[in-house]
MARZA-626037 format. One line per field, with one value per residue: residue in three letters; x, y, z negated of N, C-alpha, C in turn. Coordinates in steps of 0.1 Angstrom, whole numbers. Example, Ala and Ser with C-alpha at 12.3 -4.5 7.8 and 13.67 -1.06 7.14 Angstrom:
2
aa	c(Ala, Ser) .
nX	c(132, 128) .
nY	c(-57, -22) .
nZ	c(-78, -71) .
caX	c(123, 137) .
caY	c(-45, -11) .
caZ	c(-78, -71) .
cX	c(132, 129) .
cY	c(-33, 0) .
cZ	c(-78, -79) .
***
This chain:
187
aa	c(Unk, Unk, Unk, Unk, Unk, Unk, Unk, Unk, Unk, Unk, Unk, Unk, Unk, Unk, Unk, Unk, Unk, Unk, Unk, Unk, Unk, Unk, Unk, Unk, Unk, Unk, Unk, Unk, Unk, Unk, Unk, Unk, Unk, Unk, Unk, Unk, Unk, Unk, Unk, Unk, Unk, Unk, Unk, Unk, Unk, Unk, Unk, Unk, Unk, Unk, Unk, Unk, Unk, Unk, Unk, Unk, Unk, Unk, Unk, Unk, Unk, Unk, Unk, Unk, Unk, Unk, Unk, Unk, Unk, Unk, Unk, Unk, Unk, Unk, Unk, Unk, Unk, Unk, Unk, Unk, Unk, Unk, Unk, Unk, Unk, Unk, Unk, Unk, Unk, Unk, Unk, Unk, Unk, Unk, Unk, Unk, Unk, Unk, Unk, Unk, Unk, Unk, Unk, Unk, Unk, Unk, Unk, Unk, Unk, Unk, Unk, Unk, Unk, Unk, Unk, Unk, Unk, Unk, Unk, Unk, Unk, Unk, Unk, Unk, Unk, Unk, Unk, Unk, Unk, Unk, Unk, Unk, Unk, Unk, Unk, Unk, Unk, Unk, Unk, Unk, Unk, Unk, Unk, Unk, Unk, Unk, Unk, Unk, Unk, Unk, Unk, Unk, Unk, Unk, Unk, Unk, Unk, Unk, Unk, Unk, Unk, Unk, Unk, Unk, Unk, Unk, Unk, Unk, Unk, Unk, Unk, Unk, Unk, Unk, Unk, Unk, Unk, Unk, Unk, Unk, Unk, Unk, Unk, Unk, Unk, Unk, Unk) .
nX	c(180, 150, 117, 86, 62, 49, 35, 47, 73, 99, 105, 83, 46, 25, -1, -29, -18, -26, -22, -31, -27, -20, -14, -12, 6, 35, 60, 67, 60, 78, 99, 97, 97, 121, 134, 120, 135, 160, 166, 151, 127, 101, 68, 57, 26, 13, -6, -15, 5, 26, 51, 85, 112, 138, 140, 141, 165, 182, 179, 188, 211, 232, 235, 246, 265, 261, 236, 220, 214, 202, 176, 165, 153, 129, 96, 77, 49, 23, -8, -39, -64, -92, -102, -76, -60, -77, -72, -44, -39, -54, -39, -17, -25, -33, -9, 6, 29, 54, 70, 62, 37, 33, 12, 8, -10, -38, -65, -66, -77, -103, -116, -122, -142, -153, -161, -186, -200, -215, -201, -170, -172, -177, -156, -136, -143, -139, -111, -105, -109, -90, -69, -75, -67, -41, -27, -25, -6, 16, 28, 6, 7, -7, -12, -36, -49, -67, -107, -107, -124, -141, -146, -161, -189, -176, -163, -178, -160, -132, -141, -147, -125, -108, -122, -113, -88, -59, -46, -45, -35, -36, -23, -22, -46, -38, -15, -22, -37, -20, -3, -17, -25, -20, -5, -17, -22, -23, -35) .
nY	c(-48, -42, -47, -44, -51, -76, -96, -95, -104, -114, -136, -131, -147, -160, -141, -120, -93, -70, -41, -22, 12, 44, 71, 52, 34, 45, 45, 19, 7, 14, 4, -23, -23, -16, -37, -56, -52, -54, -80, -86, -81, -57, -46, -7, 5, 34, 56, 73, 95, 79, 78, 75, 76, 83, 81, 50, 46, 55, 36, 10, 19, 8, -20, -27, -24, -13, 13, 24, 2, -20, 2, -1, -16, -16, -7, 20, 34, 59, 69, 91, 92, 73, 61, 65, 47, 19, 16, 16, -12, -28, -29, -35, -65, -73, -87, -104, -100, -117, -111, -91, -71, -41, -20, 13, 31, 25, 33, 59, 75, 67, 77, 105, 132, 144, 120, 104, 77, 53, 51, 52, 26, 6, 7, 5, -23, -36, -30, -47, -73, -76, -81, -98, -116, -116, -119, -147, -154, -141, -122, -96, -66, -45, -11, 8, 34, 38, 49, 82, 108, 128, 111, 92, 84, 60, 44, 17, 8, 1, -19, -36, -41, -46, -75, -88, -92, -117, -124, -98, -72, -48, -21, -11, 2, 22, 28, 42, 59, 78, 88, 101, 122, 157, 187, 214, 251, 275, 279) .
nZ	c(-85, -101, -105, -119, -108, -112, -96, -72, -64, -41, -29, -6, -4, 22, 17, 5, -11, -39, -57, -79, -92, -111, -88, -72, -77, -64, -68, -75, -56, -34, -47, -41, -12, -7, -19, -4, 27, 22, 27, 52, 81, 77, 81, 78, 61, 59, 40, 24, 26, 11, 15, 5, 22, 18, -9, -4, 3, -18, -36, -21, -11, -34, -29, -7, 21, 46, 46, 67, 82, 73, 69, 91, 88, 86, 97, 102, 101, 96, 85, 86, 89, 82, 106, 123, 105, 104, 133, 136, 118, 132, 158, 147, 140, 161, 180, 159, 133, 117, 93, 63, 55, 42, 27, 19, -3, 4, 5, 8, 25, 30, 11, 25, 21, 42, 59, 68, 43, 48, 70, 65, 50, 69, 82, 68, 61, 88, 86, 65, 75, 94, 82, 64, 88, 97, 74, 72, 85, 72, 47, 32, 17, -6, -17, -39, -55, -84, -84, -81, -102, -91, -66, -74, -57, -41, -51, -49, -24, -36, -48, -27, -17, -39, -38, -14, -18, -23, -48, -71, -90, -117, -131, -166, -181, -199, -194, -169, -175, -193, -175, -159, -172, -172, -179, -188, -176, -184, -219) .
caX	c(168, 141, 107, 76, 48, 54, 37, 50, 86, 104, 101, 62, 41, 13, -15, -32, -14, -30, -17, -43, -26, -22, -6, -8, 21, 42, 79, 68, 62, 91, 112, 96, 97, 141, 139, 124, 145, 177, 169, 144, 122, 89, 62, 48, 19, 16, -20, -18, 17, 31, 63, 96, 125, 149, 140, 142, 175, 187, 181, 191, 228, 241, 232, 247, 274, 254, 222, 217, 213, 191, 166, 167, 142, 113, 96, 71, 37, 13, -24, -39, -75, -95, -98, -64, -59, -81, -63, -31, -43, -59, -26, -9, -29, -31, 6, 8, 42, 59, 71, 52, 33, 30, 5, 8, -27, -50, -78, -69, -80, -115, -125, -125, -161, -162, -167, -197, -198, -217, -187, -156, -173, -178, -142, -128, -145, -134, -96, -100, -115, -78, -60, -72, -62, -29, -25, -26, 9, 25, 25, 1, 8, -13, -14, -46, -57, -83, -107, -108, -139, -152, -154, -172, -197, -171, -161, -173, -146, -120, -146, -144, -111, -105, -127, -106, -73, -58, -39, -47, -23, -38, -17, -25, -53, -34, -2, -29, -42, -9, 5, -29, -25, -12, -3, -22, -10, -28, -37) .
caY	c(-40, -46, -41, -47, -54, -94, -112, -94, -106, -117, -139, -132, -158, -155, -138, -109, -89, -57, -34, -6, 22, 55, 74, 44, 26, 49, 40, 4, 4, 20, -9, -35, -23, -15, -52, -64, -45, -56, -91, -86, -68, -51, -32, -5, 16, 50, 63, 84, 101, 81, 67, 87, 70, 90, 70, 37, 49, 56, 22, 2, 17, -3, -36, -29, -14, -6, 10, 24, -10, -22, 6, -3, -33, -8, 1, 28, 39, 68, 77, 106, 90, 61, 57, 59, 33, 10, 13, 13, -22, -36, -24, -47, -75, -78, -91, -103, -104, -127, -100, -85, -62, -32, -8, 23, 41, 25, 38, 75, 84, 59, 87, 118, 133, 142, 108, 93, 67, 39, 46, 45, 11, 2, 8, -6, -37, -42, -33, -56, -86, -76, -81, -113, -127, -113, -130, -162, -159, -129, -117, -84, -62, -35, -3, 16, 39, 41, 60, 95, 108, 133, 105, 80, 75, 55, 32, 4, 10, -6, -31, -42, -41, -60, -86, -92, -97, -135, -118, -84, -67, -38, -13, -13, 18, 35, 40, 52, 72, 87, 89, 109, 134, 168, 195, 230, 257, 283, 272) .
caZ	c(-83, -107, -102, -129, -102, -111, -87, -62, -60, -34, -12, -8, 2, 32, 10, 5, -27, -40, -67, -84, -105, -107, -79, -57, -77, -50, -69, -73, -42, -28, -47, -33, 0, -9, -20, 8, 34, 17, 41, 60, 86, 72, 84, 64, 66, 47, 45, 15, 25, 2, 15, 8, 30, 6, -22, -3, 11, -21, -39, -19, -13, -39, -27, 7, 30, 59, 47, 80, 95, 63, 69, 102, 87, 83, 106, 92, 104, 87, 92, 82, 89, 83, 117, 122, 96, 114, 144, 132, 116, 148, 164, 139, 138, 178, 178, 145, 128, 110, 86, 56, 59, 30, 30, 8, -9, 15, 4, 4, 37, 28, 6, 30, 24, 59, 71, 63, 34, 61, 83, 58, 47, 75, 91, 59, 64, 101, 89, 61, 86, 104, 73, 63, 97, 90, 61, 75, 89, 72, 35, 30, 0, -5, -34, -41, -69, -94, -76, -88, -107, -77, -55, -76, -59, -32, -56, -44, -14, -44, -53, -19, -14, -46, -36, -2, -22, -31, -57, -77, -103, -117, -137, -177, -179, -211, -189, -159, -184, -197, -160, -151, -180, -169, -191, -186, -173, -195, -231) .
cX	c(157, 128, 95, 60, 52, 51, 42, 67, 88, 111, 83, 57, 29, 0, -17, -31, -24, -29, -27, -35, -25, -10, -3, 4, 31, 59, 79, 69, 73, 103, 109, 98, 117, 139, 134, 131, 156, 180, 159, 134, 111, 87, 54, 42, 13, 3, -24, -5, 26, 46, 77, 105, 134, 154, 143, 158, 183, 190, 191, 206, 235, 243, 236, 260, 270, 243, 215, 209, 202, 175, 162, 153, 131, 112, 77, 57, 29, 1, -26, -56, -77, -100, -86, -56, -65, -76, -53, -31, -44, -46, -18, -12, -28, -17, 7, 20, 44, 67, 64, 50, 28, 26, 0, -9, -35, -61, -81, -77, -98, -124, -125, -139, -163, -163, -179, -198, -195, -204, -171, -160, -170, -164, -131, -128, -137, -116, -94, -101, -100, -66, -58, -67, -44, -23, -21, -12, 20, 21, 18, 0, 1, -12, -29, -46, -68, -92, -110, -123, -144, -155, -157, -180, -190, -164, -163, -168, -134, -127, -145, -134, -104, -114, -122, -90, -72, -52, -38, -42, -27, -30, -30, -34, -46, -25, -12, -31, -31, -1, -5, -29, -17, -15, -10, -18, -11, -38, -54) .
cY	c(-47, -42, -50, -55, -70, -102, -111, -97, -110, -131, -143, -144, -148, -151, -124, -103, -74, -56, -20, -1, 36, 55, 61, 31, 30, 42, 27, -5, 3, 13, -21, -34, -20, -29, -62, -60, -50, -72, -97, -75, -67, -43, -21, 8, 27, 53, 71, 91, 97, 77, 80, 76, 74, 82, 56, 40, 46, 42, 13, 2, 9, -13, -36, -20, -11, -7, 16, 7, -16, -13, 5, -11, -23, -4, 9, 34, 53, 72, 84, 105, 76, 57, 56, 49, 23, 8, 9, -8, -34, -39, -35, -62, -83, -86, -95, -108, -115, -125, -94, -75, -52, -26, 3, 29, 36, 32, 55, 78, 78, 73, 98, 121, 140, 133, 101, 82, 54, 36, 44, 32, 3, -2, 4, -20, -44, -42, -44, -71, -84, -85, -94, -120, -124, -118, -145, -166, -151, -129, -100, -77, -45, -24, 2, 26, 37, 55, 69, 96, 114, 126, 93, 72, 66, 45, 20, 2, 3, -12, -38, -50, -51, -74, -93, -96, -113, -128, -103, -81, -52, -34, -11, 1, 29, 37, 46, 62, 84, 95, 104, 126, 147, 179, 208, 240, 270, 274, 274) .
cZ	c(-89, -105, -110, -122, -100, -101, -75, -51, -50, -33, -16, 3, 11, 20, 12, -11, -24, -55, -67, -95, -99, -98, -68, -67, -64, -55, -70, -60, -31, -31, -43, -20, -1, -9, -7, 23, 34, 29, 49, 70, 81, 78, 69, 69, 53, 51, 36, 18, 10, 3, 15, 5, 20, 4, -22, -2, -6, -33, -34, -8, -22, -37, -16, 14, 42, 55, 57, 87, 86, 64, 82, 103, 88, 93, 100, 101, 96, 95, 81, 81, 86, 96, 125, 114, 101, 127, 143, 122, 126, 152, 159, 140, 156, 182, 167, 143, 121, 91, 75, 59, 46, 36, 19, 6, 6, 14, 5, 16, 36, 21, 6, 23, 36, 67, 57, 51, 41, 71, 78, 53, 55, 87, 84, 57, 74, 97, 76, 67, 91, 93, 68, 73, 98, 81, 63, 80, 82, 56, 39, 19, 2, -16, -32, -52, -72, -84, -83, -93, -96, -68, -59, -66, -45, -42, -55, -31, -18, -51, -37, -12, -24, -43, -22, -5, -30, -45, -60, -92, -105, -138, -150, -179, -190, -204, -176, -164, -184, -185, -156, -159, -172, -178, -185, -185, -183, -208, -232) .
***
């Protein structure tokens, strides 16, 4: 099982990784989290709906005769808010694992526009304050996107966020680009 997001291989060290491309890097994602399942437990937190078990499932049958007991290592979370991301965080950090900790599209739920700007900063801060102390014993691997053009002006939300990562791997902009293209449906 090969996977392009380089520094992220396996066996991750205690830091704080973050990966920016389009879509989150949701398949890159989805093989690192197969590769680290294959021998070990992970948590992982879904905040853009981007995790599809399927797809882990279906990787990481080759490498295995019991992937029941392999997916067994995930144990999977999802918010739907940025205050459910914060809590779900807290939640994590209060106990802290031993485990990595992946966290799919963090930032999606950051750039509701029914919350406040002052209070998605503000609640991004506090879960990134969680994250670094998580770090300290645990690997944290994070995705994002590029943030979209309508919610510019929350951009610096993934200037923040990159400024809280030891290690940041952002996806080449001509394949974001090409990735981002969609074809029309009328000419």
């Amino acid at each position: 099982m090969e996977t392009s997001v380089i520094p992220f291989n396996a066996p991750l060290l205690s830091k704080r990784f973050l990966a920016i491309g389009a879509h989150a890097l949701s398949e890159k994602m989805l093989e690192l989290i197969a590769r680290l399942s294959l021998t070990q437990r992970l948590i992982v937190l879904d905040c853009g709906n981007r995790s599809n078990m399927y797809s882990v499932a279906k990787l990481i049958r080759p490498y295995t005769s019991d992937p029941v007991k392999v997916m067994c290592n995930i144990r999977l979370s999802r918010a739907f808010t940025c205050y459910q991301v914060l809590a779900m965080v807290q939640a994590v950090a209060a106990n802290p694992p031993r485990e990595p900790l992946v966290i799919l599209d963090f930032l999606a739920t950051f750039l509701d526009e029914d919350v406040e700007l002052k209070d998605a900063r503000r609640l991004l801060e506090r879960s990134l304050d969680c994250l670094a102390a998580l770090s300290v014993s645990s690997p944290v691997v994070i995705s994002a996107r590029p943030t979209p053009t309508i919610s510019r002006q929350r951009a610096g939300l993934l200037e923040l966020l990159r400024n809280n990562a030891d290690v940041c791997w952002e996806e080449p902009h001509a394949l974001q680009a090409a990735q981002q293209t969609q074809m029309f449906l009328f000419g």
